[in-house]
C-alpha positions, 0 to 999 in steps of 0.5 A: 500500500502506498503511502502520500506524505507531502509530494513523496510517494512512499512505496517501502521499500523503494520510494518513489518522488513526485517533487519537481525539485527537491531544493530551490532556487529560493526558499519554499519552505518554512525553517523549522518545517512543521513537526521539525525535529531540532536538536543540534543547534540553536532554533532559527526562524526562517520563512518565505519572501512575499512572492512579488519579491520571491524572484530567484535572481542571479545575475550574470557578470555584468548584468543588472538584477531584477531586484535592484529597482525594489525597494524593500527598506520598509518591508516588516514582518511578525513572528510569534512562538509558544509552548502553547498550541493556540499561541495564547499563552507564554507568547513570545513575539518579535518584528523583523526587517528580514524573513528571519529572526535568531532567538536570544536564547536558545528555546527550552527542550519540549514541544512549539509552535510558531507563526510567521506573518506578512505586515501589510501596508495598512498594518494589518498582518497575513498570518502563516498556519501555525507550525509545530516543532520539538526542541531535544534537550543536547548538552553539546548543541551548537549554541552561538550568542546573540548579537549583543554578546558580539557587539559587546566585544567589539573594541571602541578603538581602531584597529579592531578587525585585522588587528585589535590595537591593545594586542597590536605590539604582541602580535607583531613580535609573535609575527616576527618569527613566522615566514608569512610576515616575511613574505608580506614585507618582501612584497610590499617592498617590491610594491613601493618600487611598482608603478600603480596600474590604472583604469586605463590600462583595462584591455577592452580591444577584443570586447567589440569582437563578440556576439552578444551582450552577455560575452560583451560584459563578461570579458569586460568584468574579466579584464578590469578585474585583472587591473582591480585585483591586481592593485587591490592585492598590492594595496592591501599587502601595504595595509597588513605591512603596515599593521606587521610594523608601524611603518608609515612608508606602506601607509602612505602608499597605500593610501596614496593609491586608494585615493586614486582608486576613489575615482574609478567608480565613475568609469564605465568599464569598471563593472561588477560586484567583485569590484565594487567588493574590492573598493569597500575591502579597502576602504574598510581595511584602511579605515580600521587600520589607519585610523590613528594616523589619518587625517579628518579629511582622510576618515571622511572620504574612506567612510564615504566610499564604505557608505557607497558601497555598504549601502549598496550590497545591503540593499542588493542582499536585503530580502534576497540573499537570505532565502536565495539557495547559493547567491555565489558571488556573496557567500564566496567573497562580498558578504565577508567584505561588508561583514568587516566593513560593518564592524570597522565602521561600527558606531561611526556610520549609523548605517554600519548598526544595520549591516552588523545586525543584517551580516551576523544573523544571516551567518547564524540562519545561513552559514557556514554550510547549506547543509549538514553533512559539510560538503560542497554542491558547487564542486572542488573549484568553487569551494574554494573560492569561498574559504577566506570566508569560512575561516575568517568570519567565524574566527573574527566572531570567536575573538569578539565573543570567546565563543568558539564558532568552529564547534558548528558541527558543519566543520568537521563534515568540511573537513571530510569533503576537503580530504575524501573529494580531493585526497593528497596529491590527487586531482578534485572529485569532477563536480562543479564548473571548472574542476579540471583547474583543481589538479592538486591540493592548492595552497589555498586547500592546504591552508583550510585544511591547516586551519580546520585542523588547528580550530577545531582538533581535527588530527586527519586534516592535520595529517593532510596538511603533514603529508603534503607539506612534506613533499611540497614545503613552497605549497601555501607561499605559492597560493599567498595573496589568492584572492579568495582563499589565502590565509597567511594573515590567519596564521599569524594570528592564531596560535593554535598547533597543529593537533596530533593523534589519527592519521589517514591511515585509520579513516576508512576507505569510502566516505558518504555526503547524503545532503549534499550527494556525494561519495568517495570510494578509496582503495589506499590511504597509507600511499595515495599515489597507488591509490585507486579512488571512485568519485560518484554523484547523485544531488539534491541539488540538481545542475543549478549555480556552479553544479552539473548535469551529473547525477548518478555520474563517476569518475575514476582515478588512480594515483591520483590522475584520472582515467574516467572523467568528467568532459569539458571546459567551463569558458564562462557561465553561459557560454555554449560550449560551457553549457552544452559539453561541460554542464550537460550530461553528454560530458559525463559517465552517466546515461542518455535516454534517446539522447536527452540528458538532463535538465538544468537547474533545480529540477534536474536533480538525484539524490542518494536514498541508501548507503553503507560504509562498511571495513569490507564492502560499501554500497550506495544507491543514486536515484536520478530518476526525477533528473530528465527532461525539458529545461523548465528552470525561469531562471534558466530559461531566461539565461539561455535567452541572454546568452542565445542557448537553445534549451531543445532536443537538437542540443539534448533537452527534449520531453521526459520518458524516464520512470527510473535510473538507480546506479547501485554501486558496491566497491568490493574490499576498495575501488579497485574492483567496482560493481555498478548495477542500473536499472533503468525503464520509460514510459516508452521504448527509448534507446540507452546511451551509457557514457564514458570519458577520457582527457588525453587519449582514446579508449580501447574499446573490445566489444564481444556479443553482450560484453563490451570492454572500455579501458584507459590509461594514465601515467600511474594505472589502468582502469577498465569497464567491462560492461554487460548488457542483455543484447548487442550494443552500438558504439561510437568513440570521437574526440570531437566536441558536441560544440566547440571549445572557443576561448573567448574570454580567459587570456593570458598574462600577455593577452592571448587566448590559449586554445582549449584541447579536445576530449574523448567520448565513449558512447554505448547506445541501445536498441529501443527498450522500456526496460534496460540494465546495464552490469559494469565490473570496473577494475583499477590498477597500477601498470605492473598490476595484473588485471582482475577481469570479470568471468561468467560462469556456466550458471551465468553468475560471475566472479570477479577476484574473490567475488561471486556475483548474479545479477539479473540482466534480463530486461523481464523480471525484477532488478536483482544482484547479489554480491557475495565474497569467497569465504561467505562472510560479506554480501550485499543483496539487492532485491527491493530493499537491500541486505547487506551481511559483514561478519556479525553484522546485518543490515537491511537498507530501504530509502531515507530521504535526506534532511534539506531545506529551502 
């Protein structure tokens, strides 16, 4: 019997959604849900923007937002509480400028209820229903204080946000010892022999070569961002020069160019939010960090240029940013920014009083992570981009409040991302727009990794940072002054060891994000570089911001290089080639249905209903059954007519006909030998298209009458799929783009535009069937390694090493495998739910849905 709870259908044990979308690009739902369970954190109360501003508005470089003409300055709303069912008695009520409101104190354990409510015009109020949520009693609950805490911590004195001035003189002999103030003041010495560059010397001769609009303002946000960064890297290596040693040759400089830089809002090629970023970080910086040298004048025009800036990112993110699903370019880098110039400017701009309640209490509803488990939906590359942000903010807010804000437990789930999605000198996992940069652990994840370890006692991380630094001693001096991530200042500042104690070795070889839809299956910690690893996802979060159209997708890697992978270049966010052959699922190691992939957006979404991490065998399901169809996204539809894409069965968005695609996945005793089981069926007969990639050569491809053999080589290993199938396939192998790699918009340091390469794919296509499987024994290994080839067996079972396995290949009948290993003593069954015995142990599986919100 079937089971209707909300829009899921509930078929034990395989459940089955109706949702269009399991996330959104803004918040649907009210936080906490009604008959929410909370017991981990303090109580924050989030709901729904009045929809005629509930617009999920994400600009691209260079384009004005929908919302910058609303003015919502005067929007109020009423929230009310109560252990009292009819909210009558012990009511605790509260008005807000914002759709949220952060208790004081944390709520007593037991039984609430809650209302929100629209204030209208008239001052009547629209009153939500009344929701119920229980509060757990948890003695390590994650507690943080309120803003008046914060506020009372805050120095009256300058500076009080890069340097507090009654630690000034400790710091700076603490700093003395430490080769980043080093590397600050060889620098900055450099600096004040450098000609300052200019607005002038933006590089706008190629921009009226391109097509459209969008490309027009997308090159010429890059160009002047490369004059930007540059002067602002050098302005502020002069400002913390300056801190490091009272010498006012750095602050005389440094303010000298800041004048200069004053006048370039007023310039038509100085566009984006990234540089309108960098005028308030600078601004801000010098302020709080000269104010005891500075002339009135000299404060009036930095708070001046703060208040400029200030206003405008507050009114951009007021009644937007708190509801919007990822506003990139905000939690990367500009709500720390204001953040910091809220709280330098604190009590000598009567507009900072509002940024400061505004920025706090946004970080404790929002941040540090959109989900529980700690891991990244927008990939490795733009991880990263977020870091200084991560570390910075919450560590400036432990040192106002001796509060420590890294007890969130999100840190300690971002520690794991950071180790499993891209292990020591490995490339990065696949996801996220423009993973193929990430090809080592960066300076940049060194440092976080670093501060992790040293802020919250993770002694994996710690060994994370042990094991590079030991191959690699230059690691975070290559990465120092990385716009977004570098975190030298940091270290200076905090006097916490690396911890000691477990190591990688003792982590176990596969590791799971069910929130954010992820996994890694590892073969080899103790050495990684013969190490054979699995990176797979299924996400909630579909295709949406910097995610791809890759659910129920892998890749594989051994020593560290990968041999199956993800395809493409991510020229921009819009750009054809980016959207049709990086963000498709045409660019990876998934399936096509009649040759259609997957929608973008929110709505083309997987998600991960069962798994198990076990010493002997993992397992996990992805369902991406819900991800297929037309691209019915607003928001990118709307893209797609700013950038002239064309969302049509041409370039492989059609009509949907899946039912169902479940990719069971079972790493037998490590990732060297993989099973991988799909079960797939439409509404109609449709032809199947199993994908795979490569980057530098092309596969040999064997094919016999239901076995086809797919193998890769790198420098270090060999990875082959043998994929059987109930009947023949047709196969296909180019290295041809479905569109062509054109860089039009990343050019050098000299200006030119390097050619991007060509890639590999690997095409299995069907017959036409409703019902289809596919059975893939992957096996990984080093060049000198013997390879572990899959045998059928006369009872039509198989054995693959020390495994047996049966699996239903028919297209009749259920979808069906066991797994089993030589001694008996480990197997995994699928047969609607899923059995899996290791030693004592038994466990049956059947789907959970993950715990989202918005």
């Amino acid at each position: 019997m079937n089971l209707f709870i909300g829009s899921q259908i509930y078929a034990q044990p395989t459940l089955k959604l109706a949702d269009v979308a399991l996330m959104h690009e803004m918040r649907e739902t009210p936080s906490p849900y009604n008959k929410q369970v909370v017991e981990d954190r303090a109580v924050s109360f989030q709901w729904i923007l009045p929809s005629e501003i509930n617009l999920p508005d994400d600009p691209l470089d260079g384009m004005e937002s929908k919302l910058a003409h609303i003015d919502c300055r005067n929007l109020r709303y009423k929230i009310r509480y109560s252990q009292d069912s009819t909210l009558k008695k012990g009511v605790i009520s509260a008005v807000t400028k914002w759709p949220l409101y952060n208790p004081e104190k944390d709520l007593e354990a037991g039984k609430w209820y809650w209302q929100y409510g629209y204030v209208q015009a008239n001052g009547d109020v629209q009153w939500s229903d009344i929701l119920q949520f229980t509060v757990k009693y948890n003695p390590g609950k994650f507690l943080p204080p309120s803003l008046k805490t914060v506020l009372n911590g805050l120095p009256a004195t300058h500076p009080r946000v890069w340097a507090v001035k009654g630690e000034l003189e400790t710091f700076r002999m603490r700093a003395r010892s430490m080769p980043e103030s080093t590397w600050y003041l060889e620098r900055a010495e450099r600096i004040l022999e450098t000609v300052m560059l200019t607005v002038d010397d933006i590089d706008t001769s190629k921009i009226g070569t391109l097509d459209n609009e969008v490309k027009r303002k997308a090159l010429l946000t890059r160009e002047s961002r490369r004059i930007v960064d540059a002067e602002e890297s050098n302005t502020e290596v002069l400002i913390r020069s300056y801190l490091l040693t009272g010498d006012r040759r750095y602050s005389n400089e440094a303010m000298k160019r800041i004048t200069e830089m004053v006048d370039w809002k007023n310039n038509p090629n100085m566009i984006g939010d990234f540089n309108a970023s960098t005028m308030l970080s600078l601004a801000s910086m010098a302020y709080d960090s000269f104010y005891n040298i500075l002339s009135v004048a000299e404060k009036r025009m930095l708070l001046d240029e703060i208040r400029h800036y200030g206003n405008d990112f507050y009114y951009n993110y007021n009644n937007h940013l708190e509801n919007h699903i990822a506003d990139n370019h905000v939690w990367q880098m500009t709500l720390r920014i204001l953040t910091m110039a809220a709280f330098s400017a604190y009590g000598e701009l009567p507009e900072a009083e509002t940024w400061v309640d505004y920025c706090y209490n946004v970080w404790l509803a929002r941040f540090p992570g959109l989900n529980k488990d700690g891991g990244w939906h927008n990939g490795d590359s733009y991880f990263q981009v977020n870091i200084r942000t991560l570390i910075e903010v919450p560590y400036f807010f432990s040192r106002l409040t001796g509060f420590d804000y890294f007890r969130d437990p999100w840190y300690e789930g971002s520690a794991m991302y950071t180790i499993y999605q891209q292990p020591p000198f490995s490339r990065a996992s696949g996801n996220g727009s423009s993973h193929r940069n990430v090809k080592s652990p960066s300076g940049v994840r060194v440092g976080y990794a670093d501060a992790l370890a040293r802020l919250t006692g993770n002694t994996y991380a710690a060994d994370y940072v042990h094991r590079i630094l030991a191959e690699q001693p230059n690691v975070l001096r290559r990465t120092f002054m990385a716009k977004p991530g570098d975190l030298s200042w940091f270290r200076m500042q905090c006097d916490k060891p690396l911890p000691a104690g477990k190591g990688l070795n003792d982590l176990p070889l596969t590791y799971i994000f069910p929130q954010t839809g992820i996994a890694t299956f590892m073969s080899d910690w103790k050495e990684t570089r013969h190490n054979a690893m699995l990176s797979f996802r299924s996400s909630p979060y579909g295709s949406t911001s910097h995610a791809l159209a890759n659910q129920n997708a892998f890749n594989v890697y051994y020593g560290g290089e990968p041999l199956f992978y993800s395809s493409g270049h991510h020229i921009s966010f819009t750009d054809a080639h980016s959207v049709y052959c990086h963000r498709a699922t045409r660019a990876h190691n998934s399936i096509l249905v009649n040759g259609m992939g997957q929608r973008i957006g929110v709505e083309g979404y997987g998600w991960i209903p069962r798994h198990y991490t076990g010493d002997k065998v993992s397992y996990l399901v992805g369902d991406a059954s819900n991800a297929y169809g037309e691209v019915i996204s607003p928001l990118w539809q709307e893209r797609g007519v700013q950038s002239e894409l064309d969302f049509s069965p041409q370039n492989g968005w059609d009509k949907n006909h899946l039912k169902t695609f479940r990719r069971h996945i079972v790493s037998l005793g490590g990732a060297e030998l993989i099973f991988i089981y799909d079960e797939l069926e439409a509404d109609t007969a449709v032809t199947w298209s199993y994908l795979l990639h490569t980057e530098k050569a092309p596969m040999k491809v064997i094919q016999e009458e239901n076995r086809t053999s797919v193998s890769t080589v790198n420098d270090k290993g060999i990875s082959t799929a043998y994929i059987f199938t109930p009947d023949m396939l047709s196969v296909n192998q180019t290295d041809s783009f479905f569109y062509p790699a054109v860089n039009w918009l990343r050019a050098d340091a000299k200006g030119n535009f390097p050619p991007y390469e060509n890639h590999w794919h690997f095409a299995a296509t069907t017959s036409n069937q409703k019902v289809y499987r596919f059975a893939t024994f992957i096996s990984t290994h080093g060049k000198q390694e013997p390879e572990v080839v899959p045998q059928r067996l006369a009872d039509g079972s198989f054995r693959f090493g020390n495994w047996t396995i049966h699996i239903n290949l028919s297209v009749e009948g259920k979808p069906f495998f066991s797994v089993k290993d030589e001694s008996g003593g480990v197997s995994v069954v699928y047969d609607d739910s899923t059995l899996i015995k290791e030693g004592d142990k038994e466990n049956k599986l059947a789907d959970t849905l993950p715990e989202l919100e918005i």
